[in-house]
C-alpha positions in Angstrom: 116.7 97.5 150.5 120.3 98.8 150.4 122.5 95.7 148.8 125.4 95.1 150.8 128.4 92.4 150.1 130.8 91.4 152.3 134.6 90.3 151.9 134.6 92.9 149.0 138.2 93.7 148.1 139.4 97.1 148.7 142.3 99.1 147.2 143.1 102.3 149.5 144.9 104.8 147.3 145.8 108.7 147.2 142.9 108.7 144.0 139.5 108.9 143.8 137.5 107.2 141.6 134.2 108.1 140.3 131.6 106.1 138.4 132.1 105.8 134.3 136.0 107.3 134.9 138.7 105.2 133.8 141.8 104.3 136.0 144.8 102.9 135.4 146.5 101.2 137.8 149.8 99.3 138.2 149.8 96.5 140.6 152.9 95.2 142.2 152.4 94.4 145.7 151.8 90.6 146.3 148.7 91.1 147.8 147.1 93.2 145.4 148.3 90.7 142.4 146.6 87.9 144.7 143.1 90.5 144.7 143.3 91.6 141.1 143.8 87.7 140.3 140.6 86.8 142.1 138.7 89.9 140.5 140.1 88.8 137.2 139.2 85.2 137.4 135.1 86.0 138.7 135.0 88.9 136.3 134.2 91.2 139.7 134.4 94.2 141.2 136.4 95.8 143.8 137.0 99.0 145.2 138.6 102.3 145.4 139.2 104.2 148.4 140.4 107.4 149.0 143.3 107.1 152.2 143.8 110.8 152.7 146.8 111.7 155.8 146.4 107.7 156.7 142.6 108.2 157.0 140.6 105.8 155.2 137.2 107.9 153.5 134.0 106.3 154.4 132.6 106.3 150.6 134.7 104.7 147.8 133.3 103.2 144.5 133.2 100.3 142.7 135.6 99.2 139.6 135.5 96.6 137.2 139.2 95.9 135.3 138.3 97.6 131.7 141.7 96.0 130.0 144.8 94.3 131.4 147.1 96.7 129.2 150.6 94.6 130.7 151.3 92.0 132.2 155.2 91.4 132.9 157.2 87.9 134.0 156.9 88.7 138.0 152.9 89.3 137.9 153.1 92.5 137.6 150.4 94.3 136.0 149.2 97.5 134.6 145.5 97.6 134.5 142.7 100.1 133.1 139.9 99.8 135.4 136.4 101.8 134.9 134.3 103.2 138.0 131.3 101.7 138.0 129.0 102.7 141.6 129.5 104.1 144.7 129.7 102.2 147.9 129.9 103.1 151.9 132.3 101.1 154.1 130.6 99.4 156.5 133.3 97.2 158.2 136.7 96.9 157.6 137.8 92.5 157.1 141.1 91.0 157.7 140.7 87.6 156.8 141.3 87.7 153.5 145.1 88.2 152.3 144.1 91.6 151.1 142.4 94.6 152.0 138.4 93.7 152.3 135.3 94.7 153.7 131.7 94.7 154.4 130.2 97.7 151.8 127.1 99.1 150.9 126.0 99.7 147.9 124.7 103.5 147.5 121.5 104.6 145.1 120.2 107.7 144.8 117.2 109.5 146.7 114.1 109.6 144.3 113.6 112.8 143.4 112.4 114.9 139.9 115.4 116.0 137.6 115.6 119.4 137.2 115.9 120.5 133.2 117.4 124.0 134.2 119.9 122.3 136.4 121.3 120.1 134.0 121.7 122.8 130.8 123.4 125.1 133.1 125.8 122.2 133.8 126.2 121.0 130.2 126.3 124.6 129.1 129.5 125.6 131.3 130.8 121.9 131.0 131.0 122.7 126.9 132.5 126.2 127.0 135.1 124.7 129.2 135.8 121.8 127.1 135.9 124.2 124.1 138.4 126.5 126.0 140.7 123.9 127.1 141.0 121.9 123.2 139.5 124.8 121.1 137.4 122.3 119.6 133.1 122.7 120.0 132.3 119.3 121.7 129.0 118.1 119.8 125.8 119.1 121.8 124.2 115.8 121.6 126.8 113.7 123.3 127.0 116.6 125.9 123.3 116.5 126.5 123.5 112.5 127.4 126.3 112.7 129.9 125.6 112.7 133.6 127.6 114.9 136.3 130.0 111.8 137.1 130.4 111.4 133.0 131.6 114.8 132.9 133.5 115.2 135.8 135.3 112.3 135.1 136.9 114.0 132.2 138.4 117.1 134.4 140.4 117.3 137.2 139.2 118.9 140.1 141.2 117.3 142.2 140.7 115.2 145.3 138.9 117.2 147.6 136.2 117.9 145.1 136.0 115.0 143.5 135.4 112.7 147.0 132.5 115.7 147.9 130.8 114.4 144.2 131.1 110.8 145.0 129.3 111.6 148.5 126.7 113.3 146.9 123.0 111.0 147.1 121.3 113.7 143.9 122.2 114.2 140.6 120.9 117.5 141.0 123.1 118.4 143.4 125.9 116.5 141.8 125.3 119.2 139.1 124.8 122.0 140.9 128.3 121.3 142.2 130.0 120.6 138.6 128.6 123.5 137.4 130.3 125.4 139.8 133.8 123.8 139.4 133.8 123.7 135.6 132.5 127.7 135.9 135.8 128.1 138.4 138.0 125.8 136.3 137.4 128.2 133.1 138.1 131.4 135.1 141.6 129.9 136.2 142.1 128.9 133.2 141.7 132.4 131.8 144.0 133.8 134.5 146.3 131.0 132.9 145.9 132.4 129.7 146.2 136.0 130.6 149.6 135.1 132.6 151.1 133.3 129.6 149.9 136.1 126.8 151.8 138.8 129.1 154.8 136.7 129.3 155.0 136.3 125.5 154.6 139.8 125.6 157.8 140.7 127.9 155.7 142.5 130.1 155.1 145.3 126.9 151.7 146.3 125.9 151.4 145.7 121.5 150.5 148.4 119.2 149.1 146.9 116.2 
């Protein structure tokens, strides 16, 4: 059965989280410093939603607070948080003196992983890493990461990265990463093409 919690605090921002990504935050509304107190004090989670053109998204996940990396005389804070699982917003609460709700926790359909799948997704997941920091990333940590533990470390951007967190199978989550980190190196070839012909002045080089 599906574990659901109720008054779970919420923090709808313009940023997606995704399990094992880190997030830092700064919090300086009073409502929020009451919530990240509370989370702070019961060593909790709460969670990130996406608000996209004043919509609230349906699917968020769940943080825990990583560091506090500042705190400053007013209670402000600067926070690293760490996504930690995904969750479906059941009801929205307005008891509390913040954002709450009833969520459900989401797992993953059973299903068998596919071994193809998931070296086509480390394989263009290295060569992009490897284009962007000219550096071979080591084959072993590659091979343990899952398709939220890579995507974490790119940005896709929002759009993308709130279809990943809806996703209910790993092996779909890395059918889809293998496709963005295959369309991430191809722009950033075009990237690399643009800024070699402006170094070049627009002249073709002879030797």
């Amino acid at each position: 059965m599906a574990e659901v919690e109720s008054d779970f605090p919420l923090f709808p921002l313009q940023v997606v989280a995704l399990p094992t990504e880190y997030v830092p935050l700064h919090i300086f509304e009073e409502r929020f410093k009451t919530m990240i107190g509370e989370v702070l004090d019961s060593d909790g989670e709460f969670g990130i939603v996406w608000l996209a053109d004043d919509e609230l998204k349906g699917i968020g996940c769940a943080v825990s607070v990583a560091r506090v990396l500042e705190r400053f005389d007013d209670g402000r804070l600067n926070i690293l948080c760490q996504g930690t699982r995904p969750f479906r917003l059941v009801a929205r609460q307005e008891e509390l003196p913040y954002p709450a709700g009833t969520v459900e926790f989401l797992a993953d359909k059973e299903e068998q992983p596919d071994p193809k799948t998931a070296e086509r997704a480390h394989a263009s997941y290295a060569s992009l890493v490897e284009q962007a920091t000219d550096k071979r990333p080591d084959p072993d940590e590659i091979g343990a990461m899952d398709a939220y533990a890579m995507a974490a470390t790119v940005d896709f951007g929002l759009d993308a990265k709130q279809g990943l967190l809806e996703l209910r199978s790993e092996n779909a989550r890395l059918r889809l990463v293998d496709r963005l980190f295959r369309a991430a190196s191809k722009r950033l070839e075009f990237m690399e093409r643009a800024q070699e012909r402006a170094r070049s002045n627009g002249k073709v080089r002879f030797g």
